[in-house]
C-alpha positions as CSV (number, residue, x, y, z in Angstrom):
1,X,88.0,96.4,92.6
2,X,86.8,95.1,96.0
3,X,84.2,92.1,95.8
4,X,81.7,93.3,98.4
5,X,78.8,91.4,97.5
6,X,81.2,88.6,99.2
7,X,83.1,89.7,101.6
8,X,82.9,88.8,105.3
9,X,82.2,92.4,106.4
10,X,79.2,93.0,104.6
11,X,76.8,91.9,106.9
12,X,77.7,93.7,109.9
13,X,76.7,97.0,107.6
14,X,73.0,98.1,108.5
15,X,71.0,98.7,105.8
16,X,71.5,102.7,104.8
17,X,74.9,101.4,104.4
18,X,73.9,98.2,101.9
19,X,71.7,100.5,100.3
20,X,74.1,103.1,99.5
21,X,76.7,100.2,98.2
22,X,73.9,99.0,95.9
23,X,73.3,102.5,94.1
24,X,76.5,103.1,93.9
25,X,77.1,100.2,91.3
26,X,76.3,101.5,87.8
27,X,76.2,97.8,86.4
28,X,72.5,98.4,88.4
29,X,71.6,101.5,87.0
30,X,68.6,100.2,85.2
31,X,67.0,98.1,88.1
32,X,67.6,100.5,91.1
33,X,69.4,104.2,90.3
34,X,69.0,107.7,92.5
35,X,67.4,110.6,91.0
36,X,69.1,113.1,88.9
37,X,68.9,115.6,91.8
38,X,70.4,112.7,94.2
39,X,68.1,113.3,97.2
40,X,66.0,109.8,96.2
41,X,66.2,106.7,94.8
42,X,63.6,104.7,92.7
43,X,63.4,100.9,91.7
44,X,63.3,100.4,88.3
45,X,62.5,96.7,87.5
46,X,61.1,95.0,90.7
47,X,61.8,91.3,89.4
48,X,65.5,92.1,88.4
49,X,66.1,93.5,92.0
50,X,64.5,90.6,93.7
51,X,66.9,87.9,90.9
52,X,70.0,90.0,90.7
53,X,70.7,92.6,93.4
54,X,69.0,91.6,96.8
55,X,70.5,87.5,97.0
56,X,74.0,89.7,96.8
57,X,73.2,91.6,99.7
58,X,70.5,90.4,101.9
59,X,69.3,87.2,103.4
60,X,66.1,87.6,101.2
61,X,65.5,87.8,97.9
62,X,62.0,89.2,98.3
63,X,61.1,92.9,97.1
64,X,58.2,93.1,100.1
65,X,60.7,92.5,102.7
66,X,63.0,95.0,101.0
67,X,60.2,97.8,101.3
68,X,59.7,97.3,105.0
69,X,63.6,97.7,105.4
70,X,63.1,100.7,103.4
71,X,60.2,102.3,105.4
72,X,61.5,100.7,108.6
73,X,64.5,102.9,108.3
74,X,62.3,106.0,107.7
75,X,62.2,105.9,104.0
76,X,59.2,108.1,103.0
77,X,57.9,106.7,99.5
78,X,56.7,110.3,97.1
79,X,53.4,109.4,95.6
80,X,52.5,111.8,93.1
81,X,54.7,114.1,90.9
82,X,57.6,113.3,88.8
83,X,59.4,111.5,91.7
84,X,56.2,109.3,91.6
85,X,57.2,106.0,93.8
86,X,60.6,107.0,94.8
87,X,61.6,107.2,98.1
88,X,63.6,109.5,99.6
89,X,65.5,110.2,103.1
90,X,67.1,113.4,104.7
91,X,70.5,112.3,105.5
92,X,70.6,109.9,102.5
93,X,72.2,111.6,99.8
94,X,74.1,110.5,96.7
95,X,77.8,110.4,96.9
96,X,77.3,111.1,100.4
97,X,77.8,108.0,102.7
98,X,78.9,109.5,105.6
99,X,75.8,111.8,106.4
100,X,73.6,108.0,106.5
101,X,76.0,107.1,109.4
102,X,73.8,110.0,111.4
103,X,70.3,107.3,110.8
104,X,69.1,105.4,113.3
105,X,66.1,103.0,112.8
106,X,63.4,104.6,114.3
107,X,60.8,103.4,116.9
108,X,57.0,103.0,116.0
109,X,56.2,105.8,117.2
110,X,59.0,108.1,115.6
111,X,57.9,106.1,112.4
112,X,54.6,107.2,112.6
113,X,55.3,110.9,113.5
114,X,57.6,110.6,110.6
115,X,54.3,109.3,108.6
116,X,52.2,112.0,109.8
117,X,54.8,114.8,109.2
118,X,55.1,113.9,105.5
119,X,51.6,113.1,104.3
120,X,50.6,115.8,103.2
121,X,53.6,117.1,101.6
122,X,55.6,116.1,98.9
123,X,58.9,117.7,98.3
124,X,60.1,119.1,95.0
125,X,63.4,117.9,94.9
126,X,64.3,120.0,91.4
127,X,64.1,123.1,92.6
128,X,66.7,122.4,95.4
129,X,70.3,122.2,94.2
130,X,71.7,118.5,93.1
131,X,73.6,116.7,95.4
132,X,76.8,115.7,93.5
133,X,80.4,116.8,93.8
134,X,80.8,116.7,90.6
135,X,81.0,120.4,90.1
136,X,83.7,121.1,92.3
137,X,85.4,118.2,91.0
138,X,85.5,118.3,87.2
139,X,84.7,121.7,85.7
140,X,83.6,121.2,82.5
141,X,82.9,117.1,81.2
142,X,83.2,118.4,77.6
143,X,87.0,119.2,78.5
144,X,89.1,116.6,77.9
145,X,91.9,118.5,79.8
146,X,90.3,118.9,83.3
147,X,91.1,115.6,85.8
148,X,89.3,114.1,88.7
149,X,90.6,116.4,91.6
150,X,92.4,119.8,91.9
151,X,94.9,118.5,94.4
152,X,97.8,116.4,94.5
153,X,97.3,112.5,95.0
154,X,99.1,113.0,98.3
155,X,96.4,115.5,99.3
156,X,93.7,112.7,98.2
157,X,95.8,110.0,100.5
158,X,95.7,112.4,103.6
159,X,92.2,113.5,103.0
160,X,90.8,110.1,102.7
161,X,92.5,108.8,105.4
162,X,91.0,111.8,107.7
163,X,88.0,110.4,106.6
164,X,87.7,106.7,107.5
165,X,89.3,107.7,111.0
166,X,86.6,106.8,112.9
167,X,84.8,104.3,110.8
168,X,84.7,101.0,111.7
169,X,86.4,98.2,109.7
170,X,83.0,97.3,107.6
171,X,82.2,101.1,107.1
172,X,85.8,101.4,105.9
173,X,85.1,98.7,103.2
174,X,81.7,99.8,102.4
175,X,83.0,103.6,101.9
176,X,86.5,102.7,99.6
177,X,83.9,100.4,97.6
178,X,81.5,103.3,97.0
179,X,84.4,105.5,96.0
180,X,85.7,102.8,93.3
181,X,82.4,102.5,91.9
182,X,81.5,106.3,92.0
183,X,84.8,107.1,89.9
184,X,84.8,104.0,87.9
185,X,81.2,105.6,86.6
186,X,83.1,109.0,85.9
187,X,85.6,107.3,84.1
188,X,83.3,106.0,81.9
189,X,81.5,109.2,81.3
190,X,84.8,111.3,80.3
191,X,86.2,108.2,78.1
192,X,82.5,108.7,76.6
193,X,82.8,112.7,76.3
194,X,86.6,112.2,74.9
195,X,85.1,109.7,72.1
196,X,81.7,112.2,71.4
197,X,84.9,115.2,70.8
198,X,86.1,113.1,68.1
199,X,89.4,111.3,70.0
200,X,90.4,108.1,69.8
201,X,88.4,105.4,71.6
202,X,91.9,104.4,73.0
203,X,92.5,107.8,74.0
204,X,93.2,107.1,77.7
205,X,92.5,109.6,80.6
206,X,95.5,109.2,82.2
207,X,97.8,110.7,79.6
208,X,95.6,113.9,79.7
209,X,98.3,116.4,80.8
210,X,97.5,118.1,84.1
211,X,96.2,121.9,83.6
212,X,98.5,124.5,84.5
213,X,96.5,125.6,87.7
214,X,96.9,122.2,89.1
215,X,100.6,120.8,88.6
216,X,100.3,118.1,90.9
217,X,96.4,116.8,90.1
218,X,96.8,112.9,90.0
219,X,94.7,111.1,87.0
220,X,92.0,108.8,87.1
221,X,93.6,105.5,87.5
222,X,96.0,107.3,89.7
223,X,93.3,107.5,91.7
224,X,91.6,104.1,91.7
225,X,95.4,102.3,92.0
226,X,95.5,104.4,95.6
227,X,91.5,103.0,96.8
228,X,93.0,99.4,95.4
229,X,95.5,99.4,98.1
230,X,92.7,99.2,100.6
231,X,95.3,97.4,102.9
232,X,96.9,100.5,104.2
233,X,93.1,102.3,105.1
234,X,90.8,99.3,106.6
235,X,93.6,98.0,109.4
């Protein structure tokens, strides 16, 4: 898995971009996570950010200067409900890197029209749909039988190469690190699922036999081997 808490690239990502990189590490899960319905995030444990996760990423440790990045940016912070002290962007999504590349930092005055716009309304996130692929890309987690993707790992190659196209060389890095860390935490959830069915705690995804509808559907680590060859995607 790529080491981007120390690679040279890292700083020349903006902040949506860190951001994104941060949540989608599970091993942070319990100081900084997004919101079931993926449309906000929330910090969890202010001190454990400011120790663990901001050193790795910023040149300050301090969880003030991270809130001014965050409402710098446009981050509106929800102040009542049960997104209470989350914040929460349009085009920052879970799972959804790309759409951030659409943010710009906005001036004062866009900040404070932003400000204006949003005081008085707080949005209920729960009763919009989630924003995961996970449905379209695992139909059931209770069926040990259905893999990652419905496609071949040919059509993953070509599709993910489509993608980073037109991304620069850090964005490239940044987006094949999200990817690892987004299926490395499904992974873990269908190993879990597989063990709450009764299998073997050695039972290993990738001897699941493909379902009939998809003959050529590559496994997990078939998946993760392809990102590890990050060679052939961030030249």
């Amino acid at each position: 898995m790529l080491d981007m808490d120390r690679t040279s690239n890292l700083p020349k990502l903006n902040f949506p971009a860190k951001l994104h990189l941060i949540l989608s590490n599970h091993e942070y899960n319990d100081i900084i996570c997004w919101l079931p319905h993926g449309r906000a995030f929330r910090v969890q444990q202010q001190q454990r950010l400011e120790k663990e996760v901001l050193p790795k990423f910023f040149q300050h440790q301090k969880f003030a200067s991270f809130c001014r990045q965050v409402t710098g940016w446009g981050f509106h912070r929800i102040q009542s409900g049960t997104d209470f002290n989350a914040y929460h962007h349009e085009l920052f999504l879970r799972d959804a890197p790309e759409v951030s590349r659409r943010m710009k930092r906005p001036s004062r005055t866009e900040l404070e029209e932003r400000r204006q716009a949003q005081a008085n309304v707080e949005p209920n996130f729960y009763l919009m749909p989630p924003v995961s692929s996970e449905a379209n890309e695992v139909e059931s987690w209770t069926d040990p039988t259905k893999l990652l993707l419905p496609m071949s790992l040919e059509e993953y190659r070509e599709r993910l190469i489509r993608r980073l196209s037109t991304y620069s060389l850090s964005e490239k890095t940044m987006y094949l690190q999200i990817e690892l860390n987004r299926l490395d935490q499904k992974k873990s959830k269908i190993v879990q699922q597989l063990q709450n069915l009764g299998l073997s705690q050695n039972y290993a995804p990738e001897k699941i036999p493909p379902p009939p509808s998809s003959p050529g559907a590559p496994s997990m680590d078939e998946i993760i081997r392809l990102l590890n060859e990050r060679p052939r995607y961030i030249q």
